[in-house]
C-alpha positions as CSV (number, residue, x, y, z in Angstrom):
1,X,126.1,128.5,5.5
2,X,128.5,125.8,4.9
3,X,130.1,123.2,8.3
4,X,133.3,124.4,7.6
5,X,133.0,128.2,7.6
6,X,135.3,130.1,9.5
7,X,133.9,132.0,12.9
8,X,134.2,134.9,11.1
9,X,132.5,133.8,8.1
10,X,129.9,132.6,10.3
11,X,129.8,136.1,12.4
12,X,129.0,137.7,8.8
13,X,126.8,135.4,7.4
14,X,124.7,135.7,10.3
15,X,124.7,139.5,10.1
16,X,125.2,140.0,13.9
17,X,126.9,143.0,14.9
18,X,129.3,143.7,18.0
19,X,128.4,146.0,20.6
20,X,132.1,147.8,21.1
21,X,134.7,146.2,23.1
22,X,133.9,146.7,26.9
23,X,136.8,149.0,28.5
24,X,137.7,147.6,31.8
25,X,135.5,148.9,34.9
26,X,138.4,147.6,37.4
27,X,141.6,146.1,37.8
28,X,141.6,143.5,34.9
29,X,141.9,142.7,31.4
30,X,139.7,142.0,29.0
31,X,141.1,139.3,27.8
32,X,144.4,137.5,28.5
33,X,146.2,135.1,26.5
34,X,148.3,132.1,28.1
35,X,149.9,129.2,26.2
36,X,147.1,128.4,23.8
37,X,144.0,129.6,25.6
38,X,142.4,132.9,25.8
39,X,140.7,133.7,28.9
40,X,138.1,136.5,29.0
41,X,136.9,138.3,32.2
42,X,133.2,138.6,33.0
43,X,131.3,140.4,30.7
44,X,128.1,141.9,31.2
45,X,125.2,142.8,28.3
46,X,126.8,145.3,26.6
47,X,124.1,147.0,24.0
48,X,125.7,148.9,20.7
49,X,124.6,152.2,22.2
50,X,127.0,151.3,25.3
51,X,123.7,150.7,27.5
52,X,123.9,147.7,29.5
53,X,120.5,145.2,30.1
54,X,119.8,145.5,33.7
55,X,117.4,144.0,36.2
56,X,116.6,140.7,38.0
57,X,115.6,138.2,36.1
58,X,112.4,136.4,37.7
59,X,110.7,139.9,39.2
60,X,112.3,142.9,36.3
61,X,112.8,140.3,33.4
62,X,111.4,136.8,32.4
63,X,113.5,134.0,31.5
64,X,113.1,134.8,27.7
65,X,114.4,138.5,28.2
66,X,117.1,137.1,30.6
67,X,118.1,135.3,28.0
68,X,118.2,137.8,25.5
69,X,120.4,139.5,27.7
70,X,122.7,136.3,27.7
71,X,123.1,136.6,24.8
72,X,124.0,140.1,24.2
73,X,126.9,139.5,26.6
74,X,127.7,136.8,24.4
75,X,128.2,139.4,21.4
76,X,130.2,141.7,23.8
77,X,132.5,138.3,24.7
78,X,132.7,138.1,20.9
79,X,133.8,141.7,20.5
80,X,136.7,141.3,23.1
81,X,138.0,138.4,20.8
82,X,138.0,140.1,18.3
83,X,139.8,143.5,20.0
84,X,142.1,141.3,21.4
85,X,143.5,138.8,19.0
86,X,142.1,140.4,15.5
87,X,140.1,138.0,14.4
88,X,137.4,134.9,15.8
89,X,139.6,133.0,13.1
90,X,142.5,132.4,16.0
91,X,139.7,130.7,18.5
92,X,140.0,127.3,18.4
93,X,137.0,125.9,20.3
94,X,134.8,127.2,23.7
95,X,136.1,125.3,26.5
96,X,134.4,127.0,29.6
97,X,131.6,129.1,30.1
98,X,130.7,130.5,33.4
99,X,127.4,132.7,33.9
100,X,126.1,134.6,36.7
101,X,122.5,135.2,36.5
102,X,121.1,138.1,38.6
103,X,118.0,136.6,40.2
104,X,115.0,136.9,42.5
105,X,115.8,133.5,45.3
106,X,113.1,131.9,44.1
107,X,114.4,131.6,40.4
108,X,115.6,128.4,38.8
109,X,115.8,129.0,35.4
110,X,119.5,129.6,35.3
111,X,120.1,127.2,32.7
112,X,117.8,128.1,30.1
113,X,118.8,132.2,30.4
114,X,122.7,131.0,29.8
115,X,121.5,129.0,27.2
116,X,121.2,132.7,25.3
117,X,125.2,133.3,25.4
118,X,126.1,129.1,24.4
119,X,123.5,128.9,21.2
120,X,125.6,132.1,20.2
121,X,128.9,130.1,20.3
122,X,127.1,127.3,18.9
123,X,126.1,129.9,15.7
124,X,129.4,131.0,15.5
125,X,132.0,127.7,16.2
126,X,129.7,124.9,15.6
127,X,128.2,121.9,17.7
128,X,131.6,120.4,18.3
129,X,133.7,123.4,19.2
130,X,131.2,125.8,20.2
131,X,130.0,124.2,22.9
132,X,132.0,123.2,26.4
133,X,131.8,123.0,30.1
134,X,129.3,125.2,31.8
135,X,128.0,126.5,35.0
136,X,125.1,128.6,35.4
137,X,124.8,130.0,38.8
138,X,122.3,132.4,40.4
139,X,123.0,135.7,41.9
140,X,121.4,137.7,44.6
141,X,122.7,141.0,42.8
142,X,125.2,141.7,40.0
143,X,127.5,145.4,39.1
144,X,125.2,147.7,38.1
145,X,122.5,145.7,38.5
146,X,123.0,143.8,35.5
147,X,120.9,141.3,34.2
148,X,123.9,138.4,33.6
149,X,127.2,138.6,34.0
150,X,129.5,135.6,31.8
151,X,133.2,134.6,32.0
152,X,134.5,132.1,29.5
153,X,137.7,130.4,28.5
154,X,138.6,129.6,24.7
155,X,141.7,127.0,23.2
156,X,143.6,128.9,20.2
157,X,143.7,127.6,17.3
């Protein structure tokens, strides 16, 4: 695949495919767009079949499954892009990434199971814009007892 693809050139090459846009479980939107950024609300991971990965990560899942599960909220972030602007095309470059992973206290893998959700972007923007500033942070429980829960703010292009 050639450097200069376009996201959604890159989406297709890889052959991924986007569990359906997440419908809002609260008060909130998906995804808002202010100036030229595009910030999207925590996500959790969303399976095609509308199933979400749950369990704690460190007693129900490993690190490898938790990030797994990262990752699939990655492809759910990805499918609120493209609901709400029509195209990965109009996404300039990740900027923030911020990912709650449900864990056991004694965890410390955090890192490495967000990893899961920012190779993703890295696939699909590059190693210069795919990749921005990050927290991964432990949780004692997540909605639903989901596995990992991600936020994540994009520039426009």
């Amino acid at each position: 695949m050639h450097a200069s693809a376009s996201p959604h050139a890159r989406l297709t090459a890889l052959g991924l495919v986007l569990p359906p846009a997440p419908k809002p479980a609260g008060v909130y939107k998906p995804c808002l767009v202010v100036g030229q950024h595009v910030y999207v609300s925590g996500h959790g991971p969303l399976r095609n079949d509308g199933t979400m990965i749950s369990g704690r990560v460190g007693a129900d899942l490993d690190t490898a499954a938790g990030k797994a599960a990262a990752r699939q909220v990655g492809l759910a972030i990805l499918s609120t892009l493209v609901a709400g602007l029509g195209s990965l095309d109009r996404v300039a470059r990740v900027v923030k990434v911020l990912g709650l992973v449900n864990a056991t206290p004694e965890f410390a893998e955090q890192p490495l199971v967000i990893n899961g959700c920012s190779e993703l972007f890295v696939e699909i923007w590059g190693p210069d814009h795919g990749v921005g500033v990050r927290s991964a942070v432990g949780a004692g429980s997540l909605p639903g007892n989901i596995a990992v829960e991600i936020e994540a703010l994009f520039e426009l292009a």
